[in-house]
C-alpha positions as CSV (number, residue, x, y, z in Angstrom):
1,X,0.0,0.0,0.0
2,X,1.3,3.5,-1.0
3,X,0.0,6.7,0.2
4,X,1.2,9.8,-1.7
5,X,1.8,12.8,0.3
6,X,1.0,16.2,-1.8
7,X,2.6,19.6,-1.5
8,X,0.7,21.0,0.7
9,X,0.2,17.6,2.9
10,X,4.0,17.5,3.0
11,X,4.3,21.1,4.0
12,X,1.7,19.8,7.1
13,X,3.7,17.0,8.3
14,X,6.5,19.2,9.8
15,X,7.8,17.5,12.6
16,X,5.8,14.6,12.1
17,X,7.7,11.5,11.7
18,X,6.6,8.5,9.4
19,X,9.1,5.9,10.4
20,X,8.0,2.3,12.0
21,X,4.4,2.7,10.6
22,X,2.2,-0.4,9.9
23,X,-1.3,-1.6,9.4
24,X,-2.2,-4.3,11.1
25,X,-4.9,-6.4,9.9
26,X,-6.8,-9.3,9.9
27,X,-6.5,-11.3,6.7
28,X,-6.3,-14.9,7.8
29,X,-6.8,-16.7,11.3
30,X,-3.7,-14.8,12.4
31,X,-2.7,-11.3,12.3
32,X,-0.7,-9.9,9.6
33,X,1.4,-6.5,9.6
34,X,1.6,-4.6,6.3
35,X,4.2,-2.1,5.6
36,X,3.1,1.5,4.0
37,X,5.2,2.9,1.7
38,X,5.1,6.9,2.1
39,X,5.7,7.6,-1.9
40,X,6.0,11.7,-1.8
41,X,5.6,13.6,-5.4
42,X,6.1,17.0,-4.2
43,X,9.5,17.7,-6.0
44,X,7.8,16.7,-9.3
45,X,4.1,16.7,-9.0
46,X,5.0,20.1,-7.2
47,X,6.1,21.5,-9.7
48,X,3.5,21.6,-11.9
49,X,1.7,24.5,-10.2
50,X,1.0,28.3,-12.1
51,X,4.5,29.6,-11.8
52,X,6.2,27.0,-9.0
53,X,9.5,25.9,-10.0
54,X,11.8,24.8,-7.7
55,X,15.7,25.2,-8.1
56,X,18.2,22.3,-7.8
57,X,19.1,23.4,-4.4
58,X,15.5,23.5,-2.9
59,X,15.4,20.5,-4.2
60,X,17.7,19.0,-2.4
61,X,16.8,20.4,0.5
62,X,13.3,19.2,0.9
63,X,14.4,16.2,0.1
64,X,16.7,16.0,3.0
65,X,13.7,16.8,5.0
66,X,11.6,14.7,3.4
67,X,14.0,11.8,4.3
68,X,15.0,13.0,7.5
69,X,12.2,15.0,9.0
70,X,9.1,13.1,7.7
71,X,10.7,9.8,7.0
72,X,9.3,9.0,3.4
73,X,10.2,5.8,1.9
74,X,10.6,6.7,-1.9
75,X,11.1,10.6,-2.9
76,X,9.9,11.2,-6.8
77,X,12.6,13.0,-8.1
78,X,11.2,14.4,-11.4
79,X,10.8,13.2,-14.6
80,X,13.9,12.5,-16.9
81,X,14.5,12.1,-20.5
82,X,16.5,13.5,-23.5
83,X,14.6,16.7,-23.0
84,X,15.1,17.0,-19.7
85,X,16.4,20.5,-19.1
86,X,20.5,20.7,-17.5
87,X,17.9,22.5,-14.5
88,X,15.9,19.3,-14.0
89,X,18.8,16.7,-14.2
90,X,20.6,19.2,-11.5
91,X,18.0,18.9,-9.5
92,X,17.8,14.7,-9.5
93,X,21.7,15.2,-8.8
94,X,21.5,17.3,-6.2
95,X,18.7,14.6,-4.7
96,X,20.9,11.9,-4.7
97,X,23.8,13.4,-3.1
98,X,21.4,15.3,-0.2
99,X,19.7,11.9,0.5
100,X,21.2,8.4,1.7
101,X,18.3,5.9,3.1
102,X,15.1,6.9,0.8
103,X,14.1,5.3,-2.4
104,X,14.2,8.0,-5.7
105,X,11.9,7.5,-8.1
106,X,12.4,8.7,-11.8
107,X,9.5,8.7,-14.3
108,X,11.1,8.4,-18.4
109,X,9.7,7.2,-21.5
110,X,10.1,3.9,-22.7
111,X,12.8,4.7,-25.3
112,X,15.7,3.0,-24.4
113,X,17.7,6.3,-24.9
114,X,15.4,7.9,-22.3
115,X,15.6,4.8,-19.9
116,X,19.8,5.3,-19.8
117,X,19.3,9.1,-19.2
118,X,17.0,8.4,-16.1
119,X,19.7,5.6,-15.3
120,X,22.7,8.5,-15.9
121,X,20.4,11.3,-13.8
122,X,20.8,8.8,-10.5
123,X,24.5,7.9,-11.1
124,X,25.7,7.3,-7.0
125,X,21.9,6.3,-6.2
126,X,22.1,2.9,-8.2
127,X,20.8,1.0,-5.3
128,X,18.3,3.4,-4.2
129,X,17.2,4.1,-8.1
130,X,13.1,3.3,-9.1
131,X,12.3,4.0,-12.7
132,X,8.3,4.8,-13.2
133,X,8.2,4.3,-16.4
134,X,5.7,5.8,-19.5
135,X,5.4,4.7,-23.4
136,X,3.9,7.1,-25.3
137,X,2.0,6.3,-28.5
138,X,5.6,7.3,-30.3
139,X,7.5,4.8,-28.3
140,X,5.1,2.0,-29.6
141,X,5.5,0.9,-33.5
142,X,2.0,1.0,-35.0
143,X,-1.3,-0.6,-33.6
144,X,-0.1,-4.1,-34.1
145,X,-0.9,-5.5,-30.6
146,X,2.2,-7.8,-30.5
147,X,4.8,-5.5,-32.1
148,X,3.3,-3.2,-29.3
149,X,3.4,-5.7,-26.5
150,X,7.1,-6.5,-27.4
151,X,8.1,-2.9,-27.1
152,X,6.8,-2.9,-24.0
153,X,8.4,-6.0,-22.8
154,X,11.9,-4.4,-24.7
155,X,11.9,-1.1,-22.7
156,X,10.8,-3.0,-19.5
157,X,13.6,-5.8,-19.5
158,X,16.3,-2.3,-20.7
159,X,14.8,-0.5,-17.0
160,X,15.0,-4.1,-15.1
161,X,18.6,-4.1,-16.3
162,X,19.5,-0.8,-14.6
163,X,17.2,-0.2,-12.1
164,X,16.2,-2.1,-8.7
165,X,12.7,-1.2,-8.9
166,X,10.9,-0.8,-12.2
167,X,6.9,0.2,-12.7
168,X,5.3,0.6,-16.4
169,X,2.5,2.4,-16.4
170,X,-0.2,0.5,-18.6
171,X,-2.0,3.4,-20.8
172,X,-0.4,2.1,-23.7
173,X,-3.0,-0.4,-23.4
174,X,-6.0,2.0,-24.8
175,X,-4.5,3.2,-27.5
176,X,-7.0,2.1,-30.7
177,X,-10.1,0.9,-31.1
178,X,-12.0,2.7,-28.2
179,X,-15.3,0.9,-28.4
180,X,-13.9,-2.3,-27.0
């Protein structure tokens, strides 16, 4: 189970540590314990606000709080590409070297050129790394459902390669015929 934390949730949290938390529950005769994952977006979802823009630096340092203050398990470092600007892959730089324990999440597109820069943007995170990972319509080669599927499987097995922790998203899956 994830929960993610927003902006202005973050922002609420000060002081408030996350560490040690766990559900427990009743699934079977015996009592389980879960763990929640605190997954934060701030430093990218964040960012996407009417004239918010955080620099490298204060993004490294609320992400050093993040980690340290609130205790969040995986930090979403921003999203990282070919495109990305030399001011967003600062940024993810910055993040690894301010952070030690927490988990940082890139999101990329399923090029294989886009996967190695997200791979290159956490250089000295390689065991903390987490790839979220996006095909867009341009990634996938027509609307052959196998040719697509194997891209898919192609850009996952490249982000499997390189990262610990690998998610795809699935929206490549209703691209077409919409009426089905």
């Amino acid at each position: 189970m994830r929960l993610m934390l927003s902006l202005h949730a973050a922002s609420a949290l000060r002081g408030v540590s996350l560490r040690g938390v766990s559900l427990r529950g009743a699934t079977t005769r015996r009592a389980t314990t879960r763990r929640v994952e605190f997954f934060d977006t701030t430093l990218r979802d964040g960012e996407q606000g009417a004239r918010r823009t955080f620099t490298p630096r204060s993004k490294a340092s609320i992400a050093a709080r993040l980690e340290r203050e609130v205790g969040v398990d995986v930090i979403d470092a921003g999203m990282i590409g070919t495109q990305t600007s030399p001011h967003d892959l600062e940024g993810v730089r910055r993040i690894v070297r301010a952070t030690d324990r927490a988990r940082l999440n890139v999101l990329a597109y399923g090029a294989r050129r886009e996967i190695d820069a997200a791979a290159r943007a956490l250089r000295g995170a390689e065991d903390r790394g987490r790839l979220s990972l996006f095909l867009r319509p341009d990634d996938l080669r027509g609307a052959d459902a196998a040719a697509q599927t194997r891209d898919v499987r192609r850009a996952v097995a490249r982000a499997a390669d390189l990262f610990p922790e690998t998610q795809q998203a699935a929206t490549w899956i209703f691209r077409g015929d919409e009426s089905r």
